[in-house]
TIZA-553445 format. One record per residue: residue in one letter; x, y, z of N, C-alpha, C in turn. Coordinates in steps of 0.1 Angstrom, whole numbers, padded with zeros to 4 digits, always signed. Atoms other than C-alpha are relative to their C-alpha. Layout:
# TIZA-553445
AXYZXYZXYZ;...
This chain:
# TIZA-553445
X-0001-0005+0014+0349+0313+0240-0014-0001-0006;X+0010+0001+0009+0321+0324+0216-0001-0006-0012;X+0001+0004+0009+0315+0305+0188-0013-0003-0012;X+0010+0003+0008+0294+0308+0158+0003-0006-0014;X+0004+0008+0014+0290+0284+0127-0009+0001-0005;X+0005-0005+0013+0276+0295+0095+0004-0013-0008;X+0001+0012+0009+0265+0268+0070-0014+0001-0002;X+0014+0006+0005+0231+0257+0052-0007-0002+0001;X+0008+0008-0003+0219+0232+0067+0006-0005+0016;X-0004+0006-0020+0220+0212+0107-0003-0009-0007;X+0008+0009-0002+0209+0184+0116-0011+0005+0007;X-0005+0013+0006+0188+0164+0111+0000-0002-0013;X-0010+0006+0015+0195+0169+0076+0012-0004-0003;X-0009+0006+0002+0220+0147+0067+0008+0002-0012;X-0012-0005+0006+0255+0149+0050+0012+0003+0006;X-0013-0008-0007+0292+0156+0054-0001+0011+0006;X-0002-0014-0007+0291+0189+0060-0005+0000+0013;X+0005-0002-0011+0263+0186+0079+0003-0007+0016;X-0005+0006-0006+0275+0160+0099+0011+0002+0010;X-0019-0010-0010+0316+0178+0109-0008+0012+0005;X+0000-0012-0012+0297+0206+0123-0009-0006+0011;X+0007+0003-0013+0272+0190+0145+0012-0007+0008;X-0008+0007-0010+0299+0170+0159+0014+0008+0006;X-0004-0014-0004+0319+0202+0160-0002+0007+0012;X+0011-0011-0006+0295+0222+0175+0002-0006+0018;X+0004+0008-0012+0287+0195+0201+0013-0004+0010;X-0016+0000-0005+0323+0187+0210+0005+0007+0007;X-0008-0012-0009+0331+0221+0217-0009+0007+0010;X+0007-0004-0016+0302+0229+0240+0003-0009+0007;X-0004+0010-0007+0309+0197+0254+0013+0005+0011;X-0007-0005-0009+0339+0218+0265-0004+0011+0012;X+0008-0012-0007+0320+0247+0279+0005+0012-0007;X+0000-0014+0006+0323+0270+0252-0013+0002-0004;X+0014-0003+0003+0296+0286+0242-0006+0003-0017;X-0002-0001+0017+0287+0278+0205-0019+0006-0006;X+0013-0001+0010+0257+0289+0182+0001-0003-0015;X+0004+0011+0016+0246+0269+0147-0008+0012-0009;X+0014-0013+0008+0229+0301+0121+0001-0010-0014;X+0005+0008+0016+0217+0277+0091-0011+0003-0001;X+0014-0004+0009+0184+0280+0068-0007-0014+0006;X+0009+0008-0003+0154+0265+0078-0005-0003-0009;X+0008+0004+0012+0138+0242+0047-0011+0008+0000;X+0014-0001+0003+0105+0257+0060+0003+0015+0003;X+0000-0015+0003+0095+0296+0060-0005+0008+0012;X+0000-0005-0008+0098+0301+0097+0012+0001+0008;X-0018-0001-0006+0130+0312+0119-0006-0011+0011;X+0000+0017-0012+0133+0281+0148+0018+0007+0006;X-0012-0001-0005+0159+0293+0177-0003-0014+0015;X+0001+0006-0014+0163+0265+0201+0014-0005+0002;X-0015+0007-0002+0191+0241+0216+0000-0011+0003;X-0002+0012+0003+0204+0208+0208+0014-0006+0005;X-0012+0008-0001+0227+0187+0226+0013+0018+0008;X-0011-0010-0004+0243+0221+0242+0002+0011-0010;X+0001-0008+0004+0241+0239+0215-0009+0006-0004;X+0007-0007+0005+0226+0269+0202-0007-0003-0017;X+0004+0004+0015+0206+0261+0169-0011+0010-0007;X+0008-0008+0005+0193+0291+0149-0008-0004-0014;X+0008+0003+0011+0172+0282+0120-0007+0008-0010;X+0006-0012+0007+0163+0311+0097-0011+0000-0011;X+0012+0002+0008+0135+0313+0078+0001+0000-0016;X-0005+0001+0019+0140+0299+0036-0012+0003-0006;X+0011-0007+0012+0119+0317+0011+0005-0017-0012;X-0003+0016+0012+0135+0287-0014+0015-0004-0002;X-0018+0008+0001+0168+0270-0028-0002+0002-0010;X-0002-0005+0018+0183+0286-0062+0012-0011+0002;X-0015+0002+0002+0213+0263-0072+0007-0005+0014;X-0010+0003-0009+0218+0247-0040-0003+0009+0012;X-0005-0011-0007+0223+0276-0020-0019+0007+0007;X+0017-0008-0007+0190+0289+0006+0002+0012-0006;X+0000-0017-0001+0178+0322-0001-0009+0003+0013;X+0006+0000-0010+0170+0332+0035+0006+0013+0005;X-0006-0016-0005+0171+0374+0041-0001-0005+0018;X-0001+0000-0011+0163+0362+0077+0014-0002+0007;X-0016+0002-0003+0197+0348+0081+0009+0010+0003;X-0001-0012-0001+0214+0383+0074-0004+0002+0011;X+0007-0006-0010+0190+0397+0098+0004-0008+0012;X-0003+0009-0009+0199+0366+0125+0018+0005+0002;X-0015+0000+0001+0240+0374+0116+0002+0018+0004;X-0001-0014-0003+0234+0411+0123+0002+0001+0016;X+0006+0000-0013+0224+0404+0158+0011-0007+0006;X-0009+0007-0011+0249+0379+0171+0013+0003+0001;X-0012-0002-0005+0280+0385+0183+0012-0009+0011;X-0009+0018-0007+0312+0357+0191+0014+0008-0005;X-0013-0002+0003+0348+0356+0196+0009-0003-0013;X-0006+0005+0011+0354+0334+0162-0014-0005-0004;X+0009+0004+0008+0327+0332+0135+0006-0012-0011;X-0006+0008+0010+0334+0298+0117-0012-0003-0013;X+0006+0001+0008+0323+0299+0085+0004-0015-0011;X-0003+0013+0004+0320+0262+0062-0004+0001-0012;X+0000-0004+0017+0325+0272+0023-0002-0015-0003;X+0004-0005+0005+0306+0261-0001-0012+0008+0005;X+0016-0006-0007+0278+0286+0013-0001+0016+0001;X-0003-0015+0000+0276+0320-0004-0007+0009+0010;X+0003-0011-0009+0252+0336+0019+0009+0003+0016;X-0005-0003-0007+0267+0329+0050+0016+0009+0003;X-0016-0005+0003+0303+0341+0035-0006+0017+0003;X+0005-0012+0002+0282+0371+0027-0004+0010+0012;X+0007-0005-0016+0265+0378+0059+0012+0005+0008;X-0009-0003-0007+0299+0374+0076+0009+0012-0004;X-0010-0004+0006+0317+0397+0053-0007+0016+0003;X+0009-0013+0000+0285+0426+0058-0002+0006+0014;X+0007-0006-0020+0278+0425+0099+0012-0003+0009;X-0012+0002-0014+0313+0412+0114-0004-0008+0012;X+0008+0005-0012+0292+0391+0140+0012-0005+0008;X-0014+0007-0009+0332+0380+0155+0010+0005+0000;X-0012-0005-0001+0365+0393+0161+0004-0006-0011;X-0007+0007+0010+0379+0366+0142-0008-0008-0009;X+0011+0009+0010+0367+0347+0110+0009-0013-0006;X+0002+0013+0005+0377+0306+0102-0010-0004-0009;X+0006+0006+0002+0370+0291+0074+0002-0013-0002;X-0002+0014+0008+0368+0256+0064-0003-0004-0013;X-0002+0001+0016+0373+0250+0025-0004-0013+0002;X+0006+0015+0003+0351+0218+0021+0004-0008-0008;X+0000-0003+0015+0356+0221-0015+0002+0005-0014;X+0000-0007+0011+0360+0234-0047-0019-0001-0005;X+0013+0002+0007+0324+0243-0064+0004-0002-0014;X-0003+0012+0010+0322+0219-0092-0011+0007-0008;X+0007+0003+0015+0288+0219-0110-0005+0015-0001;X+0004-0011+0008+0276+0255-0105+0009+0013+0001;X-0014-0008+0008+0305+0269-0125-0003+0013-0002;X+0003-0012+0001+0285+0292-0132-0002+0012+0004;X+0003-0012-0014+0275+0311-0105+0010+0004+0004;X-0009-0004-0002+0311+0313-0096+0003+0010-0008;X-0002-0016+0006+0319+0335-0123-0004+0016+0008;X+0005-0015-0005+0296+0361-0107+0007-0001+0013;X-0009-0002-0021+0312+0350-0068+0012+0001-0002;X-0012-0001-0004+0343+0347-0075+0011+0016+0003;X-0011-0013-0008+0358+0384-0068-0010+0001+0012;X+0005-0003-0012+0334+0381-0035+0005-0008+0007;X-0010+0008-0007+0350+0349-0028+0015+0001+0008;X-0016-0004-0005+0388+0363-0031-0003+0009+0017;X-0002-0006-0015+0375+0388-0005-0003-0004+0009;X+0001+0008-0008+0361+0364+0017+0009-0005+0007;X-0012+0004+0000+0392+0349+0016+0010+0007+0007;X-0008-0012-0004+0413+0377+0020+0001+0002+0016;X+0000-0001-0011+0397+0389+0049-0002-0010+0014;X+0001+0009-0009+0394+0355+0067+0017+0006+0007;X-0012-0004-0008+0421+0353+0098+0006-0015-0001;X-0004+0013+0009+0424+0315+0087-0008-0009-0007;X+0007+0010+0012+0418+0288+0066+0002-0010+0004;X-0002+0014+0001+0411+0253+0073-0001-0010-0014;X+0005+0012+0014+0413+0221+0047+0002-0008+0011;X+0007+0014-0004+0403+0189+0056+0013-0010-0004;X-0015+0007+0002+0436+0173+0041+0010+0007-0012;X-0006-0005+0005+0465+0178+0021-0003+0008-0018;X+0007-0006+0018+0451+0179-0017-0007+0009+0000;X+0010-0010+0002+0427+0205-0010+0007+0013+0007;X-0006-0012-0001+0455+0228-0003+0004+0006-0018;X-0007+0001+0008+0462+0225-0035-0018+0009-0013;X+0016-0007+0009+0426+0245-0049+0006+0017-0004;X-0012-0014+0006+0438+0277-0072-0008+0011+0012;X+0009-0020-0010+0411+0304-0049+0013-0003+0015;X-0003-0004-0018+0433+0292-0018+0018-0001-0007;X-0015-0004+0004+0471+0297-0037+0004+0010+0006;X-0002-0015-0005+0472+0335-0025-0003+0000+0014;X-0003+0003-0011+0470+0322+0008+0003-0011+0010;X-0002+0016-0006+0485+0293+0017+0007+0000+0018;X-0009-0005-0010+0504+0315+0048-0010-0003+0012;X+0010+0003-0012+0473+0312+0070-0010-0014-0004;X+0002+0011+0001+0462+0276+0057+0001-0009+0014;X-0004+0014-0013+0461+0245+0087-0007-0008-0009;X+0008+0014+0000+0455+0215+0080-0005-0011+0011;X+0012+0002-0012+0431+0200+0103-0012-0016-0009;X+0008+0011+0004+0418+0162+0092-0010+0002+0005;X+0014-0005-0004+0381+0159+0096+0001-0014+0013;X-0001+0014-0011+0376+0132+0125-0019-0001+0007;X+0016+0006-0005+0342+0113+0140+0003-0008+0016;X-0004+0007-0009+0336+0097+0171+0000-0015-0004;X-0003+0009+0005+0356+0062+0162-0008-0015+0010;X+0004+0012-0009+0343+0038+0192-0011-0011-0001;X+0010+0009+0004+0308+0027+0181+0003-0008-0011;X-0003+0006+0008+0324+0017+0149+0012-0012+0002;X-0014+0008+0000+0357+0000+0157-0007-0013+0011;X+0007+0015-0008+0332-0025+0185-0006-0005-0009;X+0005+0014+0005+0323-0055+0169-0019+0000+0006;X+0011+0003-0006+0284-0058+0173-0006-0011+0003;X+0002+0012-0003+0266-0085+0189-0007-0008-0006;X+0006+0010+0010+0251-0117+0173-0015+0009+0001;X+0010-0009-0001+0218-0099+0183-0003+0007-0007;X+0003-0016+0004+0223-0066+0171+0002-0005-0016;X+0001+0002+0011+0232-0082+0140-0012-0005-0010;X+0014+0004+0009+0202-0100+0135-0014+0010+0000;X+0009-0014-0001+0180-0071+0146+0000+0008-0012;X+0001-0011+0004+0192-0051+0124+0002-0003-0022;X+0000+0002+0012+0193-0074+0090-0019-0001+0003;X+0007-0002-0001+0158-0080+0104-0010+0012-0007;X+0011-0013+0005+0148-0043+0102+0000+0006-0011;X-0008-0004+0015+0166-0037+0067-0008-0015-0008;X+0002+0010+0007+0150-0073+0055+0016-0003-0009;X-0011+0008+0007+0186-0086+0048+0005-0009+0002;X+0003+0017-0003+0181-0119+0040+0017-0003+0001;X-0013+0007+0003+0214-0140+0042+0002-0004-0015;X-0001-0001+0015+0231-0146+0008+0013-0007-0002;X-0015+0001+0006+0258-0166-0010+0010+0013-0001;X-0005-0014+0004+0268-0133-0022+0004+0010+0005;X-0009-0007-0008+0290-0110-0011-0006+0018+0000;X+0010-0011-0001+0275-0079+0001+0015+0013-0003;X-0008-0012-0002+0292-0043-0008-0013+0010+0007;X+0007-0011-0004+0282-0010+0009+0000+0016-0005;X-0003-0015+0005+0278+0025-0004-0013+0010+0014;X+0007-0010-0010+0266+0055+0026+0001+0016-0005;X-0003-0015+0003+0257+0091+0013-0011+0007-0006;X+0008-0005+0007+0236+0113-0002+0000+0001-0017;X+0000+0001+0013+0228+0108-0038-0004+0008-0010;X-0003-0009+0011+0237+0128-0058+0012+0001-0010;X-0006-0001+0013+0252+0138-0089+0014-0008+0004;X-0010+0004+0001+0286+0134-0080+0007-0011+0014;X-0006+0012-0010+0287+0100-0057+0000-0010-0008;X-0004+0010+0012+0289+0081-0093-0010-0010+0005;X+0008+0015-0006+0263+0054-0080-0004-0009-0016;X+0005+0007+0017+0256+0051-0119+0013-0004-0005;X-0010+0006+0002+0290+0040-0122-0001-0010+0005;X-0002+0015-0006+0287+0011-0098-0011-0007-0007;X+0015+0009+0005+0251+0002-0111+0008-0007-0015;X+0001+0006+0011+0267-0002-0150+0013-0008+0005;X-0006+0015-0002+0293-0026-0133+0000-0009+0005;X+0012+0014-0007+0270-0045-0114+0003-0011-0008;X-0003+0018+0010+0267-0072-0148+0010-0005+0006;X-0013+0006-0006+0302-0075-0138+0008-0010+0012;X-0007+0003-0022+0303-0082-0100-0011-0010+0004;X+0006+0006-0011+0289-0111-0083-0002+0005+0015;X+0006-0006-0015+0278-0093-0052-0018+0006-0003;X+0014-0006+0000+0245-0076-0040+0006+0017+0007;X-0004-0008-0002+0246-0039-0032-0013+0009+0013;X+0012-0003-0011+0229-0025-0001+0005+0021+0004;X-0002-0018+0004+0227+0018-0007-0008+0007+0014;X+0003-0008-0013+0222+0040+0023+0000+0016-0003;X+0000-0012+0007+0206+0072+0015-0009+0005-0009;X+0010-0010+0010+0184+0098-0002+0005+0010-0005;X-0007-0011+0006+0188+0123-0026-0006+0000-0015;X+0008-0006+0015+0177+0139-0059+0002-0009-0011;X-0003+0004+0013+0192+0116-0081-0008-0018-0001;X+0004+0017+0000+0175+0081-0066-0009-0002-0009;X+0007+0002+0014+0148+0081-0092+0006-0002-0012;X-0008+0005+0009+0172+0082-0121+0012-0008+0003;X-0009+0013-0003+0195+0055-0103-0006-0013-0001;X+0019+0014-0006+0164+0030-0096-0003+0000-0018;X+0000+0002+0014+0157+0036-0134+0008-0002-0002;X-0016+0004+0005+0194+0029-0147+0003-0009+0002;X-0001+0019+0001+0192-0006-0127-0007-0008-0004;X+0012+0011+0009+0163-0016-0141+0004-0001-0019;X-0005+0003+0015+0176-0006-0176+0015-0012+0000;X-0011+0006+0002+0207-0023-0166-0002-0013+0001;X+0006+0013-0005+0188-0054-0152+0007-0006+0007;X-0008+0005-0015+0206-0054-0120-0008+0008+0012;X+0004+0000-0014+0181-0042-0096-0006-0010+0007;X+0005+0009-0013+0175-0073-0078+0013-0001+0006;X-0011-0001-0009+0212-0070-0067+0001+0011+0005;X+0000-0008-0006+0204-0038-0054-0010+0003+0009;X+0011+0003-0011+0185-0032-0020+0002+0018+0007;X-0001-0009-0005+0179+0005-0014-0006+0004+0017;X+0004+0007-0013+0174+0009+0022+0000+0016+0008;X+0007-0017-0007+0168+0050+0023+0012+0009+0011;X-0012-0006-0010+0180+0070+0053+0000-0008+0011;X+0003+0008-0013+0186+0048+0083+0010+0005+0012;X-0003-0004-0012+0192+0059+0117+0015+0000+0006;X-0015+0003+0001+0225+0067+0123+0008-0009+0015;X+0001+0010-0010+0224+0043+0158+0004-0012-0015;X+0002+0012+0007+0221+0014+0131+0012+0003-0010;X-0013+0000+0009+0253+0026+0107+0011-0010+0005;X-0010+0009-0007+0278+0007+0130-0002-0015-0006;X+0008+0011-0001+0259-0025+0129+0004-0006-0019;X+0003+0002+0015+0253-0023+0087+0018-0004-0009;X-0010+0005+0002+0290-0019+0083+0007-0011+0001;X-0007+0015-0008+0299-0052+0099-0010-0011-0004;X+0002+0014+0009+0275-0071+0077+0003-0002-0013;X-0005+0001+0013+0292-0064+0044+0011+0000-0004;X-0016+0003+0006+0326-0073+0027+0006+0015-0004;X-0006-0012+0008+0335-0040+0006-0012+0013+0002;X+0008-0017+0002+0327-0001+0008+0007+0006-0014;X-0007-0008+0011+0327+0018-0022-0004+0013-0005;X-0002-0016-0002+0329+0053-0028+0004+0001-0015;X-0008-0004+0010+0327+0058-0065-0001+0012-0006;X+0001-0008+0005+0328+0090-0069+0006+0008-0009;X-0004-0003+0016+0331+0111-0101+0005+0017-0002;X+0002-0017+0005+0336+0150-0097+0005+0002+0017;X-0006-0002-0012+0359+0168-0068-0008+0010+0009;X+0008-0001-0009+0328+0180-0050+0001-0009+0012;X-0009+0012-0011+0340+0146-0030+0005+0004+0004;X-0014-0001-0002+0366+0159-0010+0000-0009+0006;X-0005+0009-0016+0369+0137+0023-0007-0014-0001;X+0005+0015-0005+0343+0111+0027+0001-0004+0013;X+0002+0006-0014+0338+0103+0064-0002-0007+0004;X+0009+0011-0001+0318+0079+0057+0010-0015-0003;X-0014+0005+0000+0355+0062+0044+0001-0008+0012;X-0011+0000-0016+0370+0066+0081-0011-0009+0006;X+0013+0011-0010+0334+0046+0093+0003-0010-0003;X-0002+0014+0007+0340+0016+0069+0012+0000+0006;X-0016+0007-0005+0377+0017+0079+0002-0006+0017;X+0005+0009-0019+0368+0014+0119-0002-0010-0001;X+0002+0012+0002+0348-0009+0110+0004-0014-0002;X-0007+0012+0005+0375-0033+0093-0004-0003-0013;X+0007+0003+0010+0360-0029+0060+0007+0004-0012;X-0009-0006+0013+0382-0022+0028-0009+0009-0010;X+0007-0007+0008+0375+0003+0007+0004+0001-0011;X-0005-0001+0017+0375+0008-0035-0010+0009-0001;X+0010-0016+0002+0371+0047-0037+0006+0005-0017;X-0009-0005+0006+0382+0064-0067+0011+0014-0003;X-0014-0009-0001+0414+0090-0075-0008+0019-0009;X+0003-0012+0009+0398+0125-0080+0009+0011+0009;X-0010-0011-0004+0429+0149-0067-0001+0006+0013;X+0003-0007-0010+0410+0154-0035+0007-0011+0014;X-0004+0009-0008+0412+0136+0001-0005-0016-0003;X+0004+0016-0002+0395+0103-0008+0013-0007-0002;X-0012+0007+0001+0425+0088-0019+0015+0002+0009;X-0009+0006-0014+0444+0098+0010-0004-0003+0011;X+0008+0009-0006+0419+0088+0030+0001-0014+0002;X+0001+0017+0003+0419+0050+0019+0012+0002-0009;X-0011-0002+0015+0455+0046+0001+0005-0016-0003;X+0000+0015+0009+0458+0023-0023+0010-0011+0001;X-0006+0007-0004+0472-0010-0016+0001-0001+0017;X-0001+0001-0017+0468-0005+0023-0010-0001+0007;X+0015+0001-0011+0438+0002+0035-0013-0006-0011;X+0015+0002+0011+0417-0004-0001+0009+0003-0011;X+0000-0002+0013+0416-0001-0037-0001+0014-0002;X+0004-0014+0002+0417+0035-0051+0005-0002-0017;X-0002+0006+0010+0410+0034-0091-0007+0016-0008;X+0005-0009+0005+0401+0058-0115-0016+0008-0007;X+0014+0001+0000+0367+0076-0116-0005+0000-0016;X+0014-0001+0011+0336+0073-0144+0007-0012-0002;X-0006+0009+0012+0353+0038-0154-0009-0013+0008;X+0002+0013-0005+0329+0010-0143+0009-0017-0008;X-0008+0011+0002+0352-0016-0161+0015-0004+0015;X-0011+0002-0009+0381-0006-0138-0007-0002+0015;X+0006+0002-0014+0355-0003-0108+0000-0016+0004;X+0006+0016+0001+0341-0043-0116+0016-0005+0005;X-0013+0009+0003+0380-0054-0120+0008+0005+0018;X-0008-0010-0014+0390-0031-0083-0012-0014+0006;X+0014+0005-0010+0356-0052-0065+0003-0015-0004;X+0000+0018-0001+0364-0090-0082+0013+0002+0006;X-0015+0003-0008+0400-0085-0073-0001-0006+0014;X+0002+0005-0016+0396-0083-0034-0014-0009+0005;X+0008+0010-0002+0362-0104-0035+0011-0015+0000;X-0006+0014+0004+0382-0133-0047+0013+0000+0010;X-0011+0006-0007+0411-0130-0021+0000+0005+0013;X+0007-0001-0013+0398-0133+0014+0013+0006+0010;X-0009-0006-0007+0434-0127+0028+0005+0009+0002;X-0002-0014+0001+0443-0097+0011-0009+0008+0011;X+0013-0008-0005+0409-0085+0023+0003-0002+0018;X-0004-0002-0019+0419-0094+0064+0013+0007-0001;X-0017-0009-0004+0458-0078+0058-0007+0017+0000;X+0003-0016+0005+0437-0042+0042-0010+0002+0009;X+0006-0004-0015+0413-0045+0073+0004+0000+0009;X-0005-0004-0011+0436-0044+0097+0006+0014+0000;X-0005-0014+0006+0454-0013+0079-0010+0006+0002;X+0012-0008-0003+0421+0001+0079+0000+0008+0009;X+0003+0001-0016+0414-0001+0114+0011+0010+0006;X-0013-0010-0006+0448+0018+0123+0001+0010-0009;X-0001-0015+0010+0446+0043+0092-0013+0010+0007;X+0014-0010-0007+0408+0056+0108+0005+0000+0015;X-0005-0012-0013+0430+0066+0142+0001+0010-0002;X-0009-0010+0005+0444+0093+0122-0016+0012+0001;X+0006-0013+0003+0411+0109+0123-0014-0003+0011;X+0009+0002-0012+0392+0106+0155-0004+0018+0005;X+0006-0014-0007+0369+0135+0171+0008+0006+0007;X-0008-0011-0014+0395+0145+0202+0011+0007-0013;X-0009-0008+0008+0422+0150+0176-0005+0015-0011;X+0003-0011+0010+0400+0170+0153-0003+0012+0011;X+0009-0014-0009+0384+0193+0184+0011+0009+0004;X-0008-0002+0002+0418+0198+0194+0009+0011-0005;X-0005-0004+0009+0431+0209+0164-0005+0010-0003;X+0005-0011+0004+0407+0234+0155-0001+0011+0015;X-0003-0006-0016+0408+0245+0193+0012+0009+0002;X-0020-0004+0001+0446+0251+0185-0005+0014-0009;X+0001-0007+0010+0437+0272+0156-0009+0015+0004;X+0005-0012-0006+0411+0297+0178+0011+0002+0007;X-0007-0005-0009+0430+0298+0204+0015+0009-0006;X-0015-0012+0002+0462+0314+0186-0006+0012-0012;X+0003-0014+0005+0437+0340+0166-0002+0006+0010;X+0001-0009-0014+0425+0354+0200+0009+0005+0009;X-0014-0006-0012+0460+0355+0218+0006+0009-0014;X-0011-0006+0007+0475+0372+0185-0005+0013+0001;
């Protein structure tokens, strides 16, 4: 089977999105299908090579309006190729576009990441290109149940799947060795500490609330160790210093995703306080949960909260409120047992979303547009 995926960005830039398609991508050549990657290249030259089995087209970006490449090469790259099922990975108006102009597949999948949150505006102008998008897709994936529940996808709930997002679970759910432990507080300088470490993994931005955990820092006896780059770390880094809690915070950038295993299994709590349903899934969730790591996300109508549900696997509390965040983080700091009953829950809630089941699933979903 041919396969092409339309999206933004690859690796190695980092992110959800970017992240479920490489492991996508890679999965399904893994089977011997034959996949190709058409994303924008940051820089202002096309790049076709191949990664791990797949095809990785890279089209040349003139710049980024709002997010979104402007890259005519792309078009011109989507003209050319031709596959059994073009899977396209909304939010990403050119590629919807491309797909909707040249047909590069028999069949068209999308996966609904999201709802577009902050530029409201732009929708206005997309949204009757969206409906047709829509329209003429042959299905529609979401990531979990709530995000069936988005108004652009009501007028088609008939060709809807639900298809959880899933990772490979194994390097997380092993316990790493005294070694690797110290190696790797070593390479991060993380000294040992009375103090109870939490973790936050993601790109920073607007809507991963990090300025909600920072103003309930005063609150929380812990230290906070941030994994991640992104537009907003300059006004986060200011906001702890106004708050006069950056010495409990240890930013520690982007670190190799070899060493994510490891990081999770030196800290007590993950938290996820996000503020705006740009959030849908969180992946990074299902990593802490492997792990054995409880999680205090909060309740924005999307997947995080059925991701981590509250009272079982973690805390789930309402977003922008660092009072209720502080009062979600002393709770299970202070009761070591709760905190081993909601990591064992964990640990068996992140089966539900393992890489075979997800390849699978979406495997299921070509395979009965091509026999129909």
């Amino acid at each position: 089977m041919k396969v092409l995926h339309l999206y933004k960005d690859y690796f190695p830039v980092l992110g959800g999105i970017e992240n479920h398609i490489r492991i996508l991508a890679e999965a399904q050549a893994a089977r011997g299908h034959d996949v190709t990657v058409l994303v924008a290249n940051p820089q202002r030259r096309t790049i076709d090579d191949t990664l791990n089995g797949v095809r990785v087209i890279k089209a040349a970006r003139w710049a980024t309006v709002a997010s979104t490449p402007i890259s005519p090469a792309m078009f011109r790259q989507a003209a050319r190729l031709k596959a059994d099922i073009a899977h396209l990975h909304f939010p990403h108006p050119p590629g919807e576009v491309a797909n909707l102009l040249f047909h590069p597949a028999q069949r068209t999948v999308i996966s609904y990441h999201s709802d577009v949150v902050r530029q409201a505006s732009i929708m206005r102008f997309y949204r009757p290109i969206l409906k047709r998008v829509l329209k003429r897709a042959d299905a529609i994936i979401v990531g979990s149940p709530p995000m069936r529940n988005s108004e652009y996808l009501a007028p088609h709930q008939a060709k809807v799947h639900l298809v959880p997002y899933g990772i490979p679970l194994d390097r997380f759910l092993a316990t790493p060795s005294d070694d690797e432990l110290a190696r790797v507080r070593s390479q991060y300088t993380i000294a040992s500490s009375s103090l109870p470490t939490l973790l936050f993994v993601g790109r920073l931005r607007y809507y991963k609330g990090l300025d909600v955990l920072i103003d309930a820092l005063p609150d929380i006896a812990a230290r906070v160790l941030i994994v991640g780059i992104g537009p907003m770390m300059d006004e986060w880094q200011a906001l702890a210093k106004a708050r006069n809690v950056a010495d409990k915070i240890m930013w520690l950038g982007e670190v190799p995703d070899a060493d994510l295993p490891t990081l999770y299994h030196l800290v007590d709590l993950f938290v996820l306080p996000a503020t705006h349903t740009s959030e849908a899934f969180a992946l990074v969730q299902v990593e802490a949960m492997a792990s054995g790591v409880p999680a205090v996300c909060t309740e924005l109508g999307t997947g995080t909260s059925w991701v981590n549900v509250d009272g079982q696997t973690g805390l789930v509390i309402p977003p922008r409120d660092p009072r209720a965040l502080a009062m979600a983080i002393n709770q299970l700091l202070a009761d070591p047992d709760r905190c081993r009953m909601l990591s064992e829950a964990a640990r068996a809630r992140a089966m539900e979303f393992s890489v075979d089941k997800l390849i699978e699933r979406v495997l299921e979903v070509y395979e009965s547009l091509i026999q129909s």
